[in-house]
C-alpha positions as CSV (number, residue, x, y, z in Angstrom):
1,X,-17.3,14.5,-7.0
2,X,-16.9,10.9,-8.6
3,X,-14.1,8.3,-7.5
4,X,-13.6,7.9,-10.8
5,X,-15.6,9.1,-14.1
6,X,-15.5,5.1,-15.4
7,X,-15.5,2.4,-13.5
8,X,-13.7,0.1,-15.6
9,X,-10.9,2.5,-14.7
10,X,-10.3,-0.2,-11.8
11,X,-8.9,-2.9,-13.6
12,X,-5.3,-3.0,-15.5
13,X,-5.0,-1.7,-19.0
14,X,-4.6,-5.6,-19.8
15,X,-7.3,-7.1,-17.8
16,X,-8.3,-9.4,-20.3
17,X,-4.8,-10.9,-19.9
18,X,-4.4,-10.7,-16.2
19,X,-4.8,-12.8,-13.1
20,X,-6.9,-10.6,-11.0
21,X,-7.8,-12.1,-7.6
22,X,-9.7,-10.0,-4.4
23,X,-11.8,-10.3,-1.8
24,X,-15.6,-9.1,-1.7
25,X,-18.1,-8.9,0.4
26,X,-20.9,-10.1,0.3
27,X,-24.4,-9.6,2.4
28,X,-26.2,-12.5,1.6
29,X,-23.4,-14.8,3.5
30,X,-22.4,-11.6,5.9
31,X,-18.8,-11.9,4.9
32,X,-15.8,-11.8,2.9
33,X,-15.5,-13.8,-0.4
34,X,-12.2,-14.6,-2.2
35,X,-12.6,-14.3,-6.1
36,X,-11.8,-14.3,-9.7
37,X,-12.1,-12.3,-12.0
38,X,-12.8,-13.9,-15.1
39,X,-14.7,-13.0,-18.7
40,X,-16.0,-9.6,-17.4
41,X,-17.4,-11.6,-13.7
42,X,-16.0,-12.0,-10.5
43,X,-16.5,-15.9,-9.4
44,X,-16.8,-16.7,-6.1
45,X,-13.8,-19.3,-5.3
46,X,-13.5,-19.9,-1.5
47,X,-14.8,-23.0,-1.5
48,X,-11.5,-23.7,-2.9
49,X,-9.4,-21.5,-1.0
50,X,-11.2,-19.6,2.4
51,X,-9.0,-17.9,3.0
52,X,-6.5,-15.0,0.3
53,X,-3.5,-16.9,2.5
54,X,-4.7,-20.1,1.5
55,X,-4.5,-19.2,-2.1
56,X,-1.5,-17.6,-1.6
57,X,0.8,-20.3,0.2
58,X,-0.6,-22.9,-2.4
59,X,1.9,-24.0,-5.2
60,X,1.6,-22.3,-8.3
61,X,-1.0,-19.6,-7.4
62,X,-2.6,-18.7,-10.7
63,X,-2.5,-22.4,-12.0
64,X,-4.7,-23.1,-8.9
65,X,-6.8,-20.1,-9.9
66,X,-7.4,-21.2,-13.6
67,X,-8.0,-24.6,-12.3
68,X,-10.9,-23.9,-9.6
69,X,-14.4,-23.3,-11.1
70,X,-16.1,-21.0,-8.7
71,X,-19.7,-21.3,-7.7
72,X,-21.7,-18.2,-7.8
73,X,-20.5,-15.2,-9.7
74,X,-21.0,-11.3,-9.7
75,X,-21.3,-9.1,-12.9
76,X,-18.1,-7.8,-12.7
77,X,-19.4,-3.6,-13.6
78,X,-22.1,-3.9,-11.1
79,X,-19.6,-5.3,-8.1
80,X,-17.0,-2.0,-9.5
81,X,-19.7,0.4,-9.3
82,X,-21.0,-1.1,-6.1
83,X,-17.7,0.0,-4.4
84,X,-17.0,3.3,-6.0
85,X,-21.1,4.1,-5.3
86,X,-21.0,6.2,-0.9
87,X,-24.2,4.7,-1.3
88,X,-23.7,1.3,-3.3
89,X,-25.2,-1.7,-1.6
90,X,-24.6,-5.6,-2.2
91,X,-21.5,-6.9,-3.3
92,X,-18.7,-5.0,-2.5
93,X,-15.0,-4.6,-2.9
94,X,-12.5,-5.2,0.3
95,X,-9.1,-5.1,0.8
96,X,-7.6,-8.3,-1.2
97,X,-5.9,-9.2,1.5
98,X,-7.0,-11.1,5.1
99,X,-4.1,-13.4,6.7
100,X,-1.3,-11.6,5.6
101,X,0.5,-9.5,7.7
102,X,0.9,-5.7,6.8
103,X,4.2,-4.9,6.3
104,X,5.8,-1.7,4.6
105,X,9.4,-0.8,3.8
106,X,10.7,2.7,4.5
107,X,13.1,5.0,3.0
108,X,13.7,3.0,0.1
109,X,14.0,6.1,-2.3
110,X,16.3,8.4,-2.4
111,X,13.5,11.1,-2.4
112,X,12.4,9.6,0.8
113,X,15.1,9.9,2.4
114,X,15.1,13.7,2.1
115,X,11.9,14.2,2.6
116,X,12.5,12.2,6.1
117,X,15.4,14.3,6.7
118,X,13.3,17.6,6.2
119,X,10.7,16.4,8.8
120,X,13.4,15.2,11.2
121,X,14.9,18.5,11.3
122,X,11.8,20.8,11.2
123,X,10.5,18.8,14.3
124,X,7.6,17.7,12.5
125,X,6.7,21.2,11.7
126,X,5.2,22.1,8.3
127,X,6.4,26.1,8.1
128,X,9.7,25.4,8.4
129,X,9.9,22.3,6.2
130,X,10.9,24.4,3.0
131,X,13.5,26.7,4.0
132,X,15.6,22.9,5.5
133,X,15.1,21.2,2.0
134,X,16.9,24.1,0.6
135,X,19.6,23.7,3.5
136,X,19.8,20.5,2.9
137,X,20.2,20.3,-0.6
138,X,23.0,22.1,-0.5
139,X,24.8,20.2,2.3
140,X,23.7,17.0,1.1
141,X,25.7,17.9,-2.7
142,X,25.7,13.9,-3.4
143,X,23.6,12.4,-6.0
144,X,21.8,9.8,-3.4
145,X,20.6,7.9,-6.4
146,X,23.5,6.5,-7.4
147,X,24.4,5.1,-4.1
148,X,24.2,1.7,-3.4
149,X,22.8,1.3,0.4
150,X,25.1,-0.8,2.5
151,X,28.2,0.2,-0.1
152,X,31.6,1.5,0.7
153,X,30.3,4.4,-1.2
154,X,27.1,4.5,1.0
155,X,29.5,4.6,4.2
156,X,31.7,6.8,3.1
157,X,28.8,9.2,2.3
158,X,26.8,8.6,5.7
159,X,30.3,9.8,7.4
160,X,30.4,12.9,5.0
161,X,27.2,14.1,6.6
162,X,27.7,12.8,10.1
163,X,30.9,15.4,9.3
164,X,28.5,17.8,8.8
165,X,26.1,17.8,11.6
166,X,23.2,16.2,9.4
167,X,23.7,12.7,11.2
168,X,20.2,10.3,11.7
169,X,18.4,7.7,12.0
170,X,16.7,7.8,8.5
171,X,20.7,7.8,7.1
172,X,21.2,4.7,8.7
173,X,18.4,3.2,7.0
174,X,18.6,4.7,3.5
175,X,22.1,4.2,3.5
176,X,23.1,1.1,5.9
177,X,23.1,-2.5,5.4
178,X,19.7,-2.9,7.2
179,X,16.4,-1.2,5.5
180,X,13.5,-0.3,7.4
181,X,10.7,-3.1,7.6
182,X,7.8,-2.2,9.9
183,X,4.3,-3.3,10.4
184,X,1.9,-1.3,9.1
185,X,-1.2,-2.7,10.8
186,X,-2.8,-5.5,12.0
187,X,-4.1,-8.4,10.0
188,X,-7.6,-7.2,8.3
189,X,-7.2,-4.2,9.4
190,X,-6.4,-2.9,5.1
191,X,-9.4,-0.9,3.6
192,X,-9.9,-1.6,-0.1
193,X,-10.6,0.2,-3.0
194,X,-13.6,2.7,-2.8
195,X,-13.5,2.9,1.2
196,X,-12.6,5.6,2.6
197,X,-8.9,6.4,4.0
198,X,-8.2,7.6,7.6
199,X,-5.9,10.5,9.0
200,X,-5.9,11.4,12.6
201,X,-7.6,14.1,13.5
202,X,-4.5,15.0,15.7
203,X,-1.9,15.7,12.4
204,X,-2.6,19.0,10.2
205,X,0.8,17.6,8.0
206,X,-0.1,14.3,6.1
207,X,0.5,12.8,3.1
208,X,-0.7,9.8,1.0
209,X,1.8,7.5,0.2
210,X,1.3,5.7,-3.6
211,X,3.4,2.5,-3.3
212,X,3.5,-1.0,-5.2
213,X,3.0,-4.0,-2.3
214,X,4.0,-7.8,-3.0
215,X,2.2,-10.5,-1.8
216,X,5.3,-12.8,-0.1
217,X,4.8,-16.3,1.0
218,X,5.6,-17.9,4.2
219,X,8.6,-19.5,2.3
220,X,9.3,-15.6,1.0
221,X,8.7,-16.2,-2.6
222,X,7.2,-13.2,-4.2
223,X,3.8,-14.2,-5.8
224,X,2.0,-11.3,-7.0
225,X,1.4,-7.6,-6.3
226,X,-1.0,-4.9,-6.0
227,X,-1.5,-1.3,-5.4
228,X,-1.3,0.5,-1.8
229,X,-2.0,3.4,0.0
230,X,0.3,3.7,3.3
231,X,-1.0,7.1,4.9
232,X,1.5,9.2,6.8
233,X,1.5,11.7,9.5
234,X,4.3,13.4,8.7
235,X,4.1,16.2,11.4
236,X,3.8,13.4,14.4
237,X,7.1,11.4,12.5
238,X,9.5,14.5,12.2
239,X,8.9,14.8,16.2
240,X,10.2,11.1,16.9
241,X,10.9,8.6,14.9
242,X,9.7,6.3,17.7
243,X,6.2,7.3,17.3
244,X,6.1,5.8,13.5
245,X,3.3,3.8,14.7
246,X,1.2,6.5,15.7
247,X,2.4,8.4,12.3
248,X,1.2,5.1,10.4
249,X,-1.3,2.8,12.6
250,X,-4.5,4.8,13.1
251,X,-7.8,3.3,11.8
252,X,-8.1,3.4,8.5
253,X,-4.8,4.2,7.7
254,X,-3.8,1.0,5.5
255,X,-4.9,0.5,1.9
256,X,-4.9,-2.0,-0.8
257,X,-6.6,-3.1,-3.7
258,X,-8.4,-2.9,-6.0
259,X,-7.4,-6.5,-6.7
260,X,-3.7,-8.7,-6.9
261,X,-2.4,-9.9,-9.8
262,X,-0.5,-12.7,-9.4
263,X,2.4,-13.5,-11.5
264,X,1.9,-15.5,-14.6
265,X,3.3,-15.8,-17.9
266,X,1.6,-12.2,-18.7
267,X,3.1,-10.6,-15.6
268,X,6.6,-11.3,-13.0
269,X,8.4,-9.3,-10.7
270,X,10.3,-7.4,-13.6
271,X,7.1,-6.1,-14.3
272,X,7.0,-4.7,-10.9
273,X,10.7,-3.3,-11.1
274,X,9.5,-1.2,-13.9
275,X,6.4,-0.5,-12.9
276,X,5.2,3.7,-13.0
277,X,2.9,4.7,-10.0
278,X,0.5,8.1,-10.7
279,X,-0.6,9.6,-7.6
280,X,-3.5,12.1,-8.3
281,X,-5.3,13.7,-5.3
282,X,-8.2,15.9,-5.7
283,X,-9.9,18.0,-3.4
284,X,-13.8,18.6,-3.4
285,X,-13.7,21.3,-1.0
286,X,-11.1,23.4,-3.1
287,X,-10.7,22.7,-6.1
288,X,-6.7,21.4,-5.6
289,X,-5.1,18.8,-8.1
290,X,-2.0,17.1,-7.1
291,X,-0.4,15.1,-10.0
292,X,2.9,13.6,-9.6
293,X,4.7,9.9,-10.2
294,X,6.7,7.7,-8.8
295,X,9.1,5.7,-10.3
296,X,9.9,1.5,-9.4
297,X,13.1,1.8,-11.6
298,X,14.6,4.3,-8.9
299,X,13.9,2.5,-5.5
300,X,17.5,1.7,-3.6
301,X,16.9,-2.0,-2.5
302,X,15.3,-4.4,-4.9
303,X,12.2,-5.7,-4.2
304,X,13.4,-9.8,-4.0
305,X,16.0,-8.1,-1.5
306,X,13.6,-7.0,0.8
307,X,11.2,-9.9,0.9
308,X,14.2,-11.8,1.9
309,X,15.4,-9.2,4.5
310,X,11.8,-9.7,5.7
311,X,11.0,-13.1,5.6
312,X,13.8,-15.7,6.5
313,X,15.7,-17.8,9.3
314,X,15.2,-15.1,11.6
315,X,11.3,-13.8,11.5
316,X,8.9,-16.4,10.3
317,X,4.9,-15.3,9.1
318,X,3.3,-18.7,8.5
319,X,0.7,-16.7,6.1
320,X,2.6,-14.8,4.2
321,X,2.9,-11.1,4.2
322,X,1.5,-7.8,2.1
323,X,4.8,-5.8,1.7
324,X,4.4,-2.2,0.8
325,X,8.3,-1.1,-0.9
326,X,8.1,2.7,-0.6
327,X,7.6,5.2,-2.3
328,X,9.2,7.8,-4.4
329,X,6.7,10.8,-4.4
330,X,6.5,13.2,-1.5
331,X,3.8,15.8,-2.0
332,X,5.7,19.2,-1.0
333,X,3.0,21.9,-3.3
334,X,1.8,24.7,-1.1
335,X,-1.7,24.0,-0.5
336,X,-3.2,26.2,2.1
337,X,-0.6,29.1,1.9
338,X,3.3,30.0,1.2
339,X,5.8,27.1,2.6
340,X,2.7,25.6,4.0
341,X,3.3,22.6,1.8
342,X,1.0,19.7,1.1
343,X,-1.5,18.1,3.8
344,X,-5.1,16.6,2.8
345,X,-8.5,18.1,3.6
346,X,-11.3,16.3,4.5
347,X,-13.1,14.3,1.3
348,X,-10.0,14.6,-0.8
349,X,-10.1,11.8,-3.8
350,X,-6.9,9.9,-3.7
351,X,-6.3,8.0,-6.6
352,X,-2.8,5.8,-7.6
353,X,-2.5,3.9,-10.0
354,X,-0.2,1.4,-12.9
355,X,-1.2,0.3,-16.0
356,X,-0.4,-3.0,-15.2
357,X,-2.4,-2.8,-11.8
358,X,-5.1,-0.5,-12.6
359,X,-6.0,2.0,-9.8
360,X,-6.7,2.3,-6.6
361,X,-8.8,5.0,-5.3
362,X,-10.4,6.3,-1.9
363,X,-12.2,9.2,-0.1
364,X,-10.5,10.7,2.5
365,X,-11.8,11.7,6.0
366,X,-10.2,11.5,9.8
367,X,-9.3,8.2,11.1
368,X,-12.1,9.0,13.9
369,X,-14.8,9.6,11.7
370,X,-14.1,6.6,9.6
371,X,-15.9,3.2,9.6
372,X,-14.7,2.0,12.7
373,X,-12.6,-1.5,12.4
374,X,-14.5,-4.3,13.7
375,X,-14.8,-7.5,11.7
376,X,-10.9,-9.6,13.0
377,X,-9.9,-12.6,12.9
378,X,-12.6,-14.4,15.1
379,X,-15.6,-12.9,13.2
380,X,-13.2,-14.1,10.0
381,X,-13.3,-17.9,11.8
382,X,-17.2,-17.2,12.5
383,X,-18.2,-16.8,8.9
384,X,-16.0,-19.3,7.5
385,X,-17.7,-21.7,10.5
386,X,-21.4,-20.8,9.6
387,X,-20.5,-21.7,6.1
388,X,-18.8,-25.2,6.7
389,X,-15.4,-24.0,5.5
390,X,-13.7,-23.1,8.6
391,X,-12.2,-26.6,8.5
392,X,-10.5,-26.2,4.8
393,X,-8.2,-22.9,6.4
394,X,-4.8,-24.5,5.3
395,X,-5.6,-27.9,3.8
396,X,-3.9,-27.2,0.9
């Protein structure tokens, strides 16, 4: 089974009008490559900028990019079908990030919230899952989309359901004053479009997760966006909440892509507020099709709010940060059996994706089996060295 039937499905709907920027990699100089992409090529512009941070922290990000020439270029189709091909060779997508640090925001829809809820009070255990949503709904009564978090209202509700025995940790942060900002996973440790996506071996309940992720400086302005792909192990999460970073931080687990468009006159962040994700899963061994949506119009805390709450007097990242905000759309259709819900098989296709930022798709298989992670910030230092541009990091 394909990635995708076209190719070209990559891009935005408006690619012609966008400022698409990525990483690639390339074997002839045995490392990563920020680009371009511009009139149907993808130019090779790390001369200018290294590193994706040092385009990122510059001033005026896509003026920079319309001003730098490039030196070599790709044909755009052949470096697309190189990255949806198992077997492609030469240039290659990666995740457009390097520098940035991974964050991701949690419970930021109301949706969410259930869903975390559900797993909370199931114990992390998929066959009872369905029979607490129903309890819940019921208990829960309240419309949690109209709730403001931090809000008197919010309070008051948050005590209506302590009331009620249904108090937790996910309340707090769905309802409070405070979101939920974690890190996903280490600096160039993100997979890019057409690798494949890990889930420990360990979970039989998982989920992918189809968010919208901003690119915010080390000054936490906003600068662009792209698609992302934060895989959960829901089963290990609704044992603990404290072992979230084995539910989210296994190899593979983080990805992004296919490229970021940065915001121009052609795109801002109210394009991201309004912004409709599809999530489509497929799976080659039997014949499932997952279709659903999620929604940027219905997501609790604006997007500005939390690249503030995340970058500001108190936590610093001097090279900016990838923030995933959430998501609205928890798979719950029985795959395997009754009240069995949703949870992926091996060499499922996962595919999200926004007209604005085209799609982002991956093959799934078990964290273990996966690529293992290898090339960090050192080797990152190393090629930039062997190519004379390990002394440009930051110049600018």
């Amino acid at each position: 089974m394909h990635l995708l039937e076209n190719h070209a499905d990559v891009l935005p709907v408006d690619a012609d009008a966008a400022t698409l920027v990525g990483r690639v990699l390339d074997p002839e100089v045995n490392g990563p490559c920020v680009v371009v992409v511009r009139d149907r090529r993808v130019h090779d512009i790390t001369d200018d900028f290294p590193t994706m941070s040092d385009l990122l922290e510059s001033a005026d990000p896509a003026a920079q990019v319309a001003a730098a020439e490039g030196t070599r270029s790709w044909d755009l189709d052949d470096v697309l079908r190189n990255s949806l091909d198992e077997r492609g060779t030469g240039v290659r997508l990666l995740a457009p990030v390097d520098l940035s640090v991974l964050k991701a925001a949690g419970v930021t829809f109301a949706n969410s919230l259930m869903e975390r809820l559900i797993e909370e009070r199931a114990g992390g255990d998929k066959h009872a899952a369905t029979s607490f949503r129903a309890e819940l709904e019921q208990l829960v009564g309240a419309d949690l989309t109209t709730v403001r978090p931090g809000s008197a209202d919010a309070d008051a509700l948050k005590a209506e359901l302590s009331a009620k025995g249904l108090w937790s940790q996910y309340l707090e942060v769905g309802l409070g004053p405070d979101p939920e900002v974690f890190t996903k996973a280490p600096v160039l440790s993100a997979v890019g479009c057409g690798q494949d996506i890990g889930v420990a071996s360990v979970s039989t309940w998982n989920n992918p997760e189809p968010e919208v992720a901003i690119l915010v400086t080390s000054t936490g302005q906003v600068v662009g966006a792209t698609l992302g792909n934060d895989v959960n192990l829901r089963d290990v999460e609704g044992r603990s909440a404290l072992l979230l970073p084995k539910a989210k931080d296994n190899n593979a687990s983080a990805a992004v892509g296919p490229f970021i468009r940065l915001f121009d006159d052609a795109f801002s962040l109210d394009d991201v507020r309004a912004a409709e994700v599809r999530l489509e899963v497929l799976g080659e061994d039997d014949g499932f099709v997952l279709d659903g949506a999620s929604s940027m119009p219905l997501i609790s805390r604006d997007p500005e709010e939390l690249a503030r709450y995340t970058v500001g007097d108190s936590h610093q990242y001097p090279d900016g940060i990838l923030l995933y905000l959430g998501t609205l759309f928890a798979p719950t259709a029985d795959r395997d059996g009754a009240d069995m819900g949703f949870t992926h098989h091996p060499r499922d296709i996962v595919r999200i994706s926004s007209p604005q930022l085209g799609t982002l798709v991956n093959r799934v298989t078990s964290s273990e089996a996966a690529p293992p992670w290898e090339f960090g910030i050192r080797d990152l230092i190393r090629s930039l060295s062997e190519r004379g541009l390990a002394a440009t990091v930051g110049v600018r």
